[in-house]
N, CA, C and O atoms as a Tinker XYZ file with bonds, in Angstrom:
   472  protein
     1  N      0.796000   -1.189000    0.000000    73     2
     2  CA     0.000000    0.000000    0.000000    64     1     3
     3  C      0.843000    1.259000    0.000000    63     2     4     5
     4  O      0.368000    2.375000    0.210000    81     3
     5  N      2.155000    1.011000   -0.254000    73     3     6
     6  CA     3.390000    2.447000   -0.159000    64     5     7
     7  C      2.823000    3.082000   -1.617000    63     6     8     9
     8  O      2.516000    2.450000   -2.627000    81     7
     9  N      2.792000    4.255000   -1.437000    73     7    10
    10  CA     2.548000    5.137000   -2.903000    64     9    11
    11  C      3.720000    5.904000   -3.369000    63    10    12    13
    12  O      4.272000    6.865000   -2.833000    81    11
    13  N      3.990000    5.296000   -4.464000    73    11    14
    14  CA     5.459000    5.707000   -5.040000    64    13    15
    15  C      4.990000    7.275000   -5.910000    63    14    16    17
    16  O      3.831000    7.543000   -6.229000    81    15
    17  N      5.884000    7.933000   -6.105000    73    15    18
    18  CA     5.808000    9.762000   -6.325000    64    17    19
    19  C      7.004000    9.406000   -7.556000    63    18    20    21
    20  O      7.754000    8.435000   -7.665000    81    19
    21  N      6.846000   10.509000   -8.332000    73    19    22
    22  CA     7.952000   11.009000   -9.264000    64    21    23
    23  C      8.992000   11.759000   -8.698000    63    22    24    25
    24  O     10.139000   11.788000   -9.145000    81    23
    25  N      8.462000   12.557000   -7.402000    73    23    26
    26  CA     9.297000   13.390000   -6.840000    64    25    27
    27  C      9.816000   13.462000   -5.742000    63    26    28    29
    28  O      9.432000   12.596000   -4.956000    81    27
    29  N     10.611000   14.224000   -5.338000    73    27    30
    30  CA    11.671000   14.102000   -4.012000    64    29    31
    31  C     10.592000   14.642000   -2.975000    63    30    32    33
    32  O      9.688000   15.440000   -3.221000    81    31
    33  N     10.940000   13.919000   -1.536000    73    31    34
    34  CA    10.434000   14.363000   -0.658000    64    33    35
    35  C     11.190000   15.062000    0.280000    63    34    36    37
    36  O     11.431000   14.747000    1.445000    81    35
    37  N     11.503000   15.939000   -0.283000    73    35    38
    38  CA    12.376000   16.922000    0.675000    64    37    39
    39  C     11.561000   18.249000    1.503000    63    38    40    41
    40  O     12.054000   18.635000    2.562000    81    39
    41  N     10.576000   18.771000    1.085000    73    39    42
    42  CA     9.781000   20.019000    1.846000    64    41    43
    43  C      8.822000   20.033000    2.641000    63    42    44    45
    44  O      8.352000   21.081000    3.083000    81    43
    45  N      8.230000   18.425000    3.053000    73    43    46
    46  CA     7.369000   18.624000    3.825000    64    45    47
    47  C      5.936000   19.324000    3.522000    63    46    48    49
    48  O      5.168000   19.793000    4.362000    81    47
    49  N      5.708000   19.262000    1.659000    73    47    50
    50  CA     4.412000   20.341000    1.742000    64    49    51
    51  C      4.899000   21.766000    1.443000    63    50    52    53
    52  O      3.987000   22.590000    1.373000    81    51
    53  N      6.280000   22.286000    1.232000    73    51    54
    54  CA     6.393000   23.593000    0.800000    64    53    55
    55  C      6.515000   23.851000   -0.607000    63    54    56    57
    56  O      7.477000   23.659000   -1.350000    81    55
    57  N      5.712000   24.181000   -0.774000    73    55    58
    58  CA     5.473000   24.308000   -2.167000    64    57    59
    59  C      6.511000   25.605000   -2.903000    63    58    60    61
    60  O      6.329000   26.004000   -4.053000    81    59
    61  N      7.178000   25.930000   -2.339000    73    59    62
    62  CA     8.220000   26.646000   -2.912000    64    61    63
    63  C      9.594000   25.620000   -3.458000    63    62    64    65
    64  O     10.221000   25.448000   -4.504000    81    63
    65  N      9.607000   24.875000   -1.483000    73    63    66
    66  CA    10.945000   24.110000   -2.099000    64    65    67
    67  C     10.260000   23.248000   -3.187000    63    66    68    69
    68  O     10.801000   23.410000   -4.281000    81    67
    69  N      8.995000   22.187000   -3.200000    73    67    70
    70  CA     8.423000   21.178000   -3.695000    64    69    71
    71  C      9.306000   21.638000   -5.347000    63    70    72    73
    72  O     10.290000   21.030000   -5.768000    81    71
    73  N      8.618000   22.872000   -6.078000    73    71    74
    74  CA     8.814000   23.697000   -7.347000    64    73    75
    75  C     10.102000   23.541000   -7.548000    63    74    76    77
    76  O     10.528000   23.068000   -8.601000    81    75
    77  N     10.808000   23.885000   -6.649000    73    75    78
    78  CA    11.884000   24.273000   -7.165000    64    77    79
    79  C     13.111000   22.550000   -7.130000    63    78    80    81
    80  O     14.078000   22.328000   -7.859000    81    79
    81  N     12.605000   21.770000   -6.152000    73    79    82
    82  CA    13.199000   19.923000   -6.661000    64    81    83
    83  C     12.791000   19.562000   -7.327000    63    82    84    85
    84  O     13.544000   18.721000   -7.816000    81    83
    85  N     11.252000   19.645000   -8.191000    73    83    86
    86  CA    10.433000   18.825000   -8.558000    64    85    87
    87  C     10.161000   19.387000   -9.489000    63    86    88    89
    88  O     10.158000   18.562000  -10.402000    81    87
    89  N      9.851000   20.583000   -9.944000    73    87    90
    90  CA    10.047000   20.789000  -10.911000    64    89    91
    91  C     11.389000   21.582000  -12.062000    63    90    92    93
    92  O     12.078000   21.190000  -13.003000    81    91
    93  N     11.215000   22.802000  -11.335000    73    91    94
    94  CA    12.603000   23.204000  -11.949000    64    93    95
    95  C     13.887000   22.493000  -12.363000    63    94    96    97
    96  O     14.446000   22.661000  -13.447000    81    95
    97  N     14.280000   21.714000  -11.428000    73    95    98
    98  CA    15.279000   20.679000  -10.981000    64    97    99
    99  C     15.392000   19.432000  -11.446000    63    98   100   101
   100  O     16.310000   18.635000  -11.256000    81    99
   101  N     14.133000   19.268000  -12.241000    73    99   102
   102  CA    13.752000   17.551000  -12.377000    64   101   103
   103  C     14.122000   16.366000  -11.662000    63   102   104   105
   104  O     14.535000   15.315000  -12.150000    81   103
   105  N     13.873000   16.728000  -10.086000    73   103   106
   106  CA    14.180000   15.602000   -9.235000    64   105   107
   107  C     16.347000   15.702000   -9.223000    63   106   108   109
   108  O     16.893000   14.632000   -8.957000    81   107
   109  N     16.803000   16.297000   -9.359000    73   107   110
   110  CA    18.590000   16.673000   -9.127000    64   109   111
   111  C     18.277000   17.722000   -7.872000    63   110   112   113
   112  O     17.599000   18.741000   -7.742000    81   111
   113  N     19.144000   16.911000   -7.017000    73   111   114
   114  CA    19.033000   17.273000   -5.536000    64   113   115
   115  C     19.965000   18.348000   -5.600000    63   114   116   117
   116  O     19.752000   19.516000   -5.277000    81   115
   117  N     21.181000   17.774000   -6.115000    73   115   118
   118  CA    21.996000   19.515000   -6.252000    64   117   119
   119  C     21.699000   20.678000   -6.852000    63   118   120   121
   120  O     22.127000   21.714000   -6.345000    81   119
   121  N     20.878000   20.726000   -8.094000    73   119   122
   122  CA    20.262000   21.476000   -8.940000    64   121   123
   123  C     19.433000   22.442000   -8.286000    63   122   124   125
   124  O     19.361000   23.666000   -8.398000    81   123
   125  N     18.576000   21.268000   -7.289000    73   123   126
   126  CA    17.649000   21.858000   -6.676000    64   125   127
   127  C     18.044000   22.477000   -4.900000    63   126   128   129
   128  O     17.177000   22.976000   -4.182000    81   127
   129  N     19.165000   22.336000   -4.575000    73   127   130
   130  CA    19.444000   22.777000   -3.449000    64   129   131
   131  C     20.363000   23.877000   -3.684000    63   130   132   133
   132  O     20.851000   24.489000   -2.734000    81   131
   133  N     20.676000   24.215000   -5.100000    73   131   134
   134  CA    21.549000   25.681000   -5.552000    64   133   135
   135  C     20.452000   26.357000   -5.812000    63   134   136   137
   136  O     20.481000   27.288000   -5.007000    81   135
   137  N     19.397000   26.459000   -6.521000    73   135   138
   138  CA    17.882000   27.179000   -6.949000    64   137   139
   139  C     17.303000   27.469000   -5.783000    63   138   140   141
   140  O     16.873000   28.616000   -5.660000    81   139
   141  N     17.120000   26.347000   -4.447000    73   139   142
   142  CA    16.449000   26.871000   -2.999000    64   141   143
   143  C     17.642000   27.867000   -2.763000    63   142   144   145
   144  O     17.239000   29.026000   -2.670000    81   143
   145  N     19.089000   27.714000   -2.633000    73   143   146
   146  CA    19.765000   28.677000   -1.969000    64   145   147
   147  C     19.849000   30.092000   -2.900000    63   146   148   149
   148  O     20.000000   31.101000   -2.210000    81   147
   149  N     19.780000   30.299000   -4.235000    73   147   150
   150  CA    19.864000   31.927000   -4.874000    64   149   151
   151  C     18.445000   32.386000   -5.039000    63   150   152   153
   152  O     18.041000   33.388000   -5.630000    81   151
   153  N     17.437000   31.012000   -4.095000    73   151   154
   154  CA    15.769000   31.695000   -4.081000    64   153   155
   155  C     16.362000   32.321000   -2.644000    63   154   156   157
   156  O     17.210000   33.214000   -2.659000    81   155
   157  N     16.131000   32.078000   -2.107000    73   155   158
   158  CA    16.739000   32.737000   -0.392000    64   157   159
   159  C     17.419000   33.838000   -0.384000    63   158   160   161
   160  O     16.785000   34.875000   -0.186000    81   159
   161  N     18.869000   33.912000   -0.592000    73   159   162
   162  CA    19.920000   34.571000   -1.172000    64   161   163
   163  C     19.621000   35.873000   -1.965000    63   162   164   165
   164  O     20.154000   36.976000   -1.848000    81   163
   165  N     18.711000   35.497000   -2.735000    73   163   166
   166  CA    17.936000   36.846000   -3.507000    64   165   167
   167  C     16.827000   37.384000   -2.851000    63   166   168   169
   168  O     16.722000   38.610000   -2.818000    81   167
   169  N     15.738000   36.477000   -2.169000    73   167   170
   170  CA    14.945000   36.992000   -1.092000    64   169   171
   171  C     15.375000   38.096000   -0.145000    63   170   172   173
   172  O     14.755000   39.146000    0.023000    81   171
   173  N     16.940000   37.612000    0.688000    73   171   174
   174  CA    17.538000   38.047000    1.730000    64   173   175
   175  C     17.830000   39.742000    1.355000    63   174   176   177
   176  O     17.395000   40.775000    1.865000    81   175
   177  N     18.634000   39.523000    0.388000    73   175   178
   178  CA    19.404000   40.402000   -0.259000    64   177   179
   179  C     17.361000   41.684000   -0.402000    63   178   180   181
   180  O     16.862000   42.500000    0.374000    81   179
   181  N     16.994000   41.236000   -1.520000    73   179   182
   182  CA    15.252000   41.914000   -1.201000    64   181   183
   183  C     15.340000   42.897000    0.089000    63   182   184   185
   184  O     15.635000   44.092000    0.091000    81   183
   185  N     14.988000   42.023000    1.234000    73   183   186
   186  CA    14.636000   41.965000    2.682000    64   185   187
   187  C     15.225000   43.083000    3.133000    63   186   188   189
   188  O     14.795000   44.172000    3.514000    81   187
   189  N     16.572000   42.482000    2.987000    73   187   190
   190  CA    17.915000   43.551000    4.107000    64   189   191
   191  C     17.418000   45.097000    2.761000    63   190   192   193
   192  O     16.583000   45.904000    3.171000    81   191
   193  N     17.822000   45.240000    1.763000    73   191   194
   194  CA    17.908000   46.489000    0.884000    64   193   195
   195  C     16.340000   47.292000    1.401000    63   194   196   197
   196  O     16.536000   48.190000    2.220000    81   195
   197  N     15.135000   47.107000    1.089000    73   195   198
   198  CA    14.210000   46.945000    1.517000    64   197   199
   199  C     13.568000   47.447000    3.370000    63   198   200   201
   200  O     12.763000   48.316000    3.706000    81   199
   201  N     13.979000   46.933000    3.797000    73   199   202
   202  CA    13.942000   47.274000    5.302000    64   201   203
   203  C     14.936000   47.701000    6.422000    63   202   204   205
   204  O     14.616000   48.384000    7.395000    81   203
   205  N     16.362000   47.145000    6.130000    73   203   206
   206  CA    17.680000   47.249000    7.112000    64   205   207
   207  C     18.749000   48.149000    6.116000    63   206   208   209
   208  O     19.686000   48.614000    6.765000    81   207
   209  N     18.770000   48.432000    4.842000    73   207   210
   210  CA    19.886000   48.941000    4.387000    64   209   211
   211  C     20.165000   50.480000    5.012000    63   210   212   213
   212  O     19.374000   51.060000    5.756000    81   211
   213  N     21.087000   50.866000    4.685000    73   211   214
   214  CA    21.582000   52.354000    5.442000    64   213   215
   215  C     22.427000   52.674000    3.617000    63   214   216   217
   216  O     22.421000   51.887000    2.671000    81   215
   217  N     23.031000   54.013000    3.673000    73   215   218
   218  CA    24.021000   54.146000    3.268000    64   217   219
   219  C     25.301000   54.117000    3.201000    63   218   220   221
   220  O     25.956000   55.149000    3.350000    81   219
   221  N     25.916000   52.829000    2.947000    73   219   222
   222  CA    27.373000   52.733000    3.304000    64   221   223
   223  C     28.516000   52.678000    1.816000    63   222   224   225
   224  O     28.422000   52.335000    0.637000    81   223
   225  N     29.529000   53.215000    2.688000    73   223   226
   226  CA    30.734000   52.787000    1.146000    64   225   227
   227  C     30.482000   51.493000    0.422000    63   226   228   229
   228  O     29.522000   50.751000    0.632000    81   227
   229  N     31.210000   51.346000   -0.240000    73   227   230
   230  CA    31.013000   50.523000   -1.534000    64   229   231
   231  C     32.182000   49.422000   -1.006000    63   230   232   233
   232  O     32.437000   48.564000   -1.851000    81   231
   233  N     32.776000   49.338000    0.003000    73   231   234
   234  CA    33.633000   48.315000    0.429000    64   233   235
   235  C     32.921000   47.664000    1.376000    63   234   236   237
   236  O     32.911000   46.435000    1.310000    81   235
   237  N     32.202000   48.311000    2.414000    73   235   238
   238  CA    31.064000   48.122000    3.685000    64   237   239
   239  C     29.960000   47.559000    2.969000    63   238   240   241
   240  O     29.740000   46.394000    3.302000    81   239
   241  N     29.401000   47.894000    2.325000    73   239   242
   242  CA    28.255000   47.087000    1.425000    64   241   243
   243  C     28.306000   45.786000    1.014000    63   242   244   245
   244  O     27.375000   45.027000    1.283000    81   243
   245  N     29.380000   45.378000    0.325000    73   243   246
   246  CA    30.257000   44.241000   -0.136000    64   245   247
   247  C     30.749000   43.335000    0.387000    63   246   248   249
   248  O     30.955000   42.231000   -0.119000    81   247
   249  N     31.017000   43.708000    1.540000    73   247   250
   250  CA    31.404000   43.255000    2.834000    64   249   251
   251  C     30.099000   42.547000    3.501000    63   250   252   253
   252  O     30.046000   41.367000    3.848000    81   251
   253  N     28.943000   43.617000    3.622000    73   251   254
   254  CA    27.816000   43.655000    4.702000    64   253   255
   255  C     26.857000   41.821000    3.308000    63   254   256   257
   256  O     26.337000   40.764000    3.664000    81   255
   257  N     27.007000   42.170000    2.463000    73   255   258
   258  CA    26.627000   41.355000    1.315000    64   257   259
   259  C     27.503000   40.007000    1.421000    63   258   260   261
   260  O     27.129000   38.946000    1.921000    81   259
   261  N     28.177000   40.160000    1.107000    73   259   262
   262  CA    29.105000   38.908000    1.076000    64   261   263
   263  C     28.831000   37.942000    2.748000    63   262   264   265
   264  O     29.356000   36.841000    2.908000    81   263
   265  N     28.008000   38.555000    3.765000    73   263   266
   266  CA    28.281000   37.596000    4.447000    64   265   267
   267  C     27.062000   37.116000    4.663000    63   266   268   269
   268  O     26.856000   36.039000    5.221000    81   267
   269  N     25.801000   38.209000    4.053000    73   267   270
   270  CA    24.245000   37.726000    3.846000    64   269   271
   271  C     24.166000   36.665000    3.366000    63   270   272   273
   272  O     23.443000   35.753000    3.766000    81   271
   273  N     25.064000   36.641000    2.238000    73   271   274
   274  CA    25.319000   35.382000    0.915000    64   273   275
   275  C     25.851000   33.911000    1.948000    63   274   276   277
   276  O     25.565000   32.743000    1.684000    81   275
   277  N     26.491000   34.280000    2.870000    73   275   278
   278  CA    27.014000   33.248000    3.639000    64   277   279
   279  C     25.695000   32.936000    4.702000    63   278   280   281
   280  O     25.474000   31.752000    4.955000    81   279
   281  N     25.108000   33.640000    5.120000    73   279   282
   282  CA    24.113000   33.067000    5.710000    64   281   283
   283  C     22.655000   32.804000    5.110000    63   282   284   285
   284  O     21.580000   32.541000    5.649000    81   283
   285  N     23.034000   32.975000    3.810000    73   283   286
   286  CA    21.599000   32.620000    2.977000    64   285   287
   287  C     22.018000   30.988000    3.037000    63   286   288   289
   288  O     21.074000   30.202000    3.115000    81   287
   289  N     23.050000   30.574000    3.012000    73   287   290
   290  CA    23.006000   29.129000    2.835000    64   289   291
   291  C     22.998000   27.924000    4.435000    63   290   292   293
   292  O     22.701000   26.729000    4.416000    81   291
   293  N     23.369000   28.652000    5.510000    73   291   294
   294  CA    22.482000   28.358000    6.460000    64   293   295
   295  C     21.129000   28.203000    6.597000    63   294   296   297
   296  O     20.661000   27.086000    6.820000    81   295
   297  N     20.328000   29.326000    6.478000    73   295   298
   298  CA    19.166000   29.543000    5.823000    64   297   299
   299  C     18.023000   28.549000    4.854000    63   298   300   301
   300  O     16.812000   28.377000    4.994000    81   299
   301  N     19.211000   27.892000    3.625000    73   299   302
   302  CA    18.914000   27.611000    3.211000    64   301   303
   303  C     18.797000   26.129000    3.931000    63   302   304   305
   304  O     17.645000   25.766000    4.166000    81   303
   305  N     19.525000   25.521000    4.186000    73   303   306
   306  CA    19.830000   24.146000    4.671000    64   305   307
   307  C     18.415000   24.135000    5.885000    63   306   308   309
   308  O     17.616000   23.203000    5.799000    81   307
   309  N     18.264000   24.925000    6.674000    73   307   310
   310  CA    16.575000   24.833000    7.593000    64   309   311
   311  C     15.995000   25.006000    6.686000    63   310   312   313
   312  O     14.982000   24.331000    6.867000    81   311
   313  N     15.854000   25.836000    5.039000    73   311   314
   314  CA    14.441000   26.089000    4.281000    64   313   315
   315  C     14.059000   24.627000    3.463000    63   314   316   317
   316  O     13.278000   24.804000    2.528000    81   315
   317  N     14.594000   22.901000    3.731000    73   315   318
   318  CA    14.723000   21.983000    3.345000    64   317   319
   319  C     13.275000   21.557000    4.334000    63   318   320   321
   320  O     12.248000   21.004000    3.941000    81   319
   321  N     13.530000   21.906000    5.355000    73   319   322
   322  CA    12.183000   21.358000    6.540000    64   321   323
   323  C     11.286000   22.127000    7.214000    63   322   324   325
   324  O     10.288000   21.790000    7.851000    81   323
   325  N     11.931000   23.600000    6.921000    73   323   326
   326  CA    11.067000   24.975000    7.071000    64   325   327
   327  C     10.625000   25.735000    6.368000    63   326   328   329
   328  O     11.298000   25.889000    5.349000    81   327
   329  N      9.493000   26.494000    6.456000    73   327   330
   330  CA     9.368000   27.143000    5.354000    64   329   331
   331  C      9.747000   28.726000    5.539000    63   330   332   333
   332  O      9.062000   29.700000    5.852000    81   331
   333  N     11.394000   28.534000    5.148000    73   331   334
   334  CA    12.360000   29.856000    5.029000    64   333   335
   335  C     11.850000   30.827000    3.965000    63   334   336   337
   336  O     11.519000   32.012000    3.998000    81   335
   337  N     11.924000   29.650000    2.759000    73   335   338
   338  CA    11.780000   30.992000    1.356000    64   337   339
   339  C     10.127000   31.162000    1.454000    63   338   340   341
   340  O      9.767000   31.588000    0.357000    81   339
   341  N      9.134000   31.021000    2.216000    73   339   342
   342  CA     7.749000   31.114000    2.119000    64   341   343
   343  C      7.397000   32.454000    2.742000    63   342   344   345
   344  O      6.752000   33.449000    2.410000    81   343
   345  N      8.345000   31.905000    4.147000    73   343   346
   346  CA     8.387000   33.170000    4.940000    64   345   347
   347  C      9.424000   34.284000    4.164000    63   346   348   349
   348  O      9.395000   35.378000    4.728000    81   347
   349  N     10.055000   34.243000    3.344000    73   347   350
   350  CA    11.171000   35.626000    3.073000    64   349   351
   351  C     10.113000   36.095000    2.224000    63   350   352   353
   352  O      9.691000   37.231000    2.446000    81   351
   353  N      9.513000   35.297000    1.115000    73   351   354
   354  CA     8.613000   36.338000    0.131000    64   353   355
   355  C      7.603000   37.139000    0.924000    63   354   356   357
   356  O      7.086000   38.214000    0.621000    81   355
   357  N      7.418000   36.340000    2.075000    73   355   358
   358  CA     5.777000   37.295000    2.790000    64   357   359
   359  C      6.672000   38.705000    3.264000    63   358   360   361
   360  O      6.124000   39.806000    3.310000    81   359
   361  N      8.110000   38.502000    3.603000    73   359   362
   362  CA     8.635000   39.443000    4.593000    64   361   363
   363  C      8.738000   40.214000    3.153000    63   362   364   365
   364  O      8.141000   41.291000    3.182000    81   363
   365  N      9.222000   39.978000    2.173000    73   363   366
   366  CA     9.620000   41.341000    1.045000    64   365   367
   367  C      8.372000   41.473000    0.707000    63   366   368   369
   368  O      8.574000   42.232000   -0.241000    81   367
   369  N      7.318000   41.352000    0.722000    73   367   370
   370  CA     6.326000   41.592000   -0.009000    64   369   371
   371  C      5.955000   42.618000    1.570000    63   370   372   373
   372  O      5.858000   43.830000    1.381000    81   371
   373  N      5.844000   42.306000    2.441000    73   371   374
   374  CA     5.087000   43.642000    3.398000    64   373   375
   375  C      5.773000   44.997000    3.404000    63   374   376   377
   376  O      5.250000   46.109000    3.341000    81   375
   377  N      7.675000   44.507000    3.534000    73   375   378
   378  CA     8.366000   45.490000    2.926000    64   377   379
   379  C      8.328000   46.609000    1.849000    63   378   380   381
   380  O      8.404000   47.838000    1.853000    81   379
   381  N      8.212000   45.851000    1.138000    73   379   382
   382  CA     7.942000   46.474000   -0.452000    64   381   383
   383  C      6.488000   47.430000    0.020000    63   382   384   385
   384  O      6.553000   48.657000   -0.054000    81   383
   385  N      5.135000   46.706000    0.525000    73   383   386
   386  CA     4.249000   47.140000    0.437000    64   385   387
   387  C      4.389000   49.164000    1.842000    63   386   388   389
   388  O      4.053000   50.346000    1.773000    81   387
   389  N      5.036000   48.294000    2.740000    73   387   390
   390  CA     5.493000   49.588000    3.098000    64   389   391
   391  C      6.643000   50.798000    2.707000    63   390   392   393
   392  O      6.595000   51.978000    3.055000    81   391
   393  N      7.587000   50.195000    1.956000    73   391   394
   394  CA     8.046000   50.979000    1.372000    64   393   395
   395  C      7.352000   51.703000    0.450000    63   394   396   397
   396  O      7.763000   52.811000    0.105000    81   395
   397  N      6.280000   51.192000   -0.028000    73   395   398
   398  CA     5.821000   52.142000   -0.966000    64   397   399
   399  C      5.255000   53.146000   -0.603000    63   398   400   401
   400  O      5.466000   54.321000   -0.906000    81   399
   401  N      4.273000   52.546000    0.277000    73   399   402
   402  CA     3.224000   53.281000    1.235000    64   401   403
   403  C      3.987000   54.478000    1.825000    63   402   404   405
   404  O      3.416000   55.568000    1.816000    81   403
   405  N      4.987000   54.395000    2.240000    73   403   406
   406  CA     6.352000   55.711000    2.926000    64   405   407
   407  C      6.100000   56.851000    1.847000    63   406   408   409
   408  O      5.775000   58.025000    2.024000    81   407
   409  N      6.394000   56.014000    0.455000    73   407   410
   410  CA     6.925000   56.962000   -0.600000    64   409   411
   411  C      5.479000   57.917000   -1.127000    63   410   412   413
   412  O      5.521000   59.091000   -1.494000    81   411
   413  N      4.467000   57.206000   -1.057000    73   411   414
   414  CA     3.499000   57.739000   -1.614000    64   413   415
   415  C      3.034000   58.740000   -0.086000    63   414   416   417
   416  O      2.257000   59.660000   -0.341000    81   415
   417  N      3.338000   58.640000    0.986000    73   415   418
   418  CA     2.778000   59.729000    2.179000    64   417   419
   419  C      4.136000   60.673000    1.776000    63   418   420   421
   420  O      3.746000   61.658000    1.151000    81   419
   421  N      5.073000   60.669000    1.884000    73   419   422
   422  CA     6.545000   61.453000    1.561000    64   421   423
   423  C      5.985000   62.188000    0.217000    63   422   424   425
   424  O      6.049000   63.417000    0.208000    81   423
   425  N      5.508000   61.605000   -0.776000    73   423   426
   426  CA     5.436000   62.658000   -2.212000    64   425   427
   427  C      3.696000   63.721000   -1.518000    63   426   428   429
   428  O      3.673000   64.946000   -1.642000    81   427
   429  N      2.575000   63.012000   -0.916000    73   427   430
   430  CA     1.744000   63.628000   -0.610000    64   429   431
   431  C      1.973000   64.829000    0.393000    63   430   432   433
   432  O      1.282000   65.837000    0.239000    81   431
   433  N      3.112000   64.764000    1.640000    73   431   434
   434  CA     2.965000   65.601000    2.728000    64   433   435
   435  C      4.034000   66.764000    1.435000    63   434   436   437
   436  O      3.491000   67.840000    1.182000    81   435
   437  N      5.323000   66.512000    0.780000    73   435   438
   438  CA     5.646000   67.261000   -0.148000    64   437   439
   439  C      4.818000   68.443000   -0.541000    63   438   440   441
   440  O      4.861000   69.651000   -0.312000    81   439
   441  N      4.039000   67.623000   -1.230000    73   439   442
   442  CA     2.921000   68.193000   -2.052000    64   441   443
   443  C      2.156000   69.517000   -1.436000    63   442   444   445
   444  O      1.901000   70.625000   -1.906000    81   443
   445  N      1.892000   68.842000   -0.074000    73   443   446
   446  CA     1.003000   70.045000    0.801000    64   445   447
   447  C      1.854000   70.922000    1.633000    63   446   448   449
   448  O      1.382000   71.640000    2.515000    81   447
   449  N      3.279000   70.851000    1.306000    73   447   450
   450  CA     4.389000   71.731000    1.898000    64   449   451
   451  C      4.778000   73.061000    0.694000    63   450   452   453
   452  O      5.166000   74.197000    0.966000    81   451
   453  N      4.535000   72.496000   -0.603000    73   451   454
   454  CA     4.958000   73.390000   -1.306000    64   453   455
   455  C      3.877000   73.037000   -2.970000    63   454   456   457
   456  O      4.054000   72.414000   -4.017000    81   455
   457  N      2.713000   73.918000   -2.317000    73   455   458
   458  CA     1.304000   73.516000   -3.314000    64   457   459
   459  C      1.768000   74.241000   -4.773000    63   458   460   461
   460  O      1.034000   73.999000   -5.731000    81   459
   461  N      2.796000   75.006000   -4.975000    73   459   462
   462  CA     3.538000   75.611000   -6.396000    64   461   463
   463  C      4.353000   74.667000   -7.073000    63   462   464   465
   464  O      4.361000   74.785000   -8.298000    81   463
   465  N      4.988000   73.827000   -6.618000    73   463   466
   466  CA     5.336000   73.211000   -7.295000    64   465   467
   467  C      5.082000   71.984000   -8.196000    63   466   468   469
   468  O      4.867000   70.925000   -7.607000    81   467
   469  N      5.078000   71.982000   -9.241000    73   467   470
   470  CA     4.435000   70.634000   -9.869000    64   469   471
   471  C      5.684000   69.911000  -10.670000    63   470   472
   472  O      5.504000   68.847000  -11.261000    81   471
């Protein structure tokens, strides 16, 4: 009564990782565990720019990056039984949604600071 699958059971039901072994990947575990880590990795990178970035030199940045990149693959190795990259899209997506929301009160209070200018 065992029910045999085409695909890897690596996510537990996450349909992010599921996509990205199973399909993208065609069942290649390495294929598919480099695609979960530059899904993360690019999430992260999202996230931090998005909500935590500051303005720093161009050596400090690179630096501050290069070690995101190192912990996207921590990250990644729990997003095998957790759902890491499920949770990073919800986190850039509220981000994003407040970043915008900032920009559009910032161009409106503008607006009513200096009603001559268009």
């Amino acid at each position: 009564m065992e029910e045999t699958t085409n695909g890897i059971d690596v996510g537990n039901n996450l349909p992010i990782v599921d996509f990205l072994f199973n399909t993208a990947a065609n069942g290649d575990l390495l294929v598919g565990f480099l695609l979960l880590y530059l899904t993360i990795a690019i999430l992260l990178a999202i996230s931090y720019k998005l909500g935590f970035a500051r303005k720093l030199p161009l050596l400090k940045s690179l630096i501050v990056y290069i070690f995101l990149f190192i912990g996207a693959f921590v990250i990644a190795m729990l997003g095998l039984k957790l759902p890491m990259a499920e949770c990073l899209v919800i986190i850039a997506l509220v981000l994003g949604i407040y970043r915008f929301r900032l920009a559009q009160d910032r161009k409106r209070r503008n607006n009513q600071t200096n009603p001559n200018e268009k």
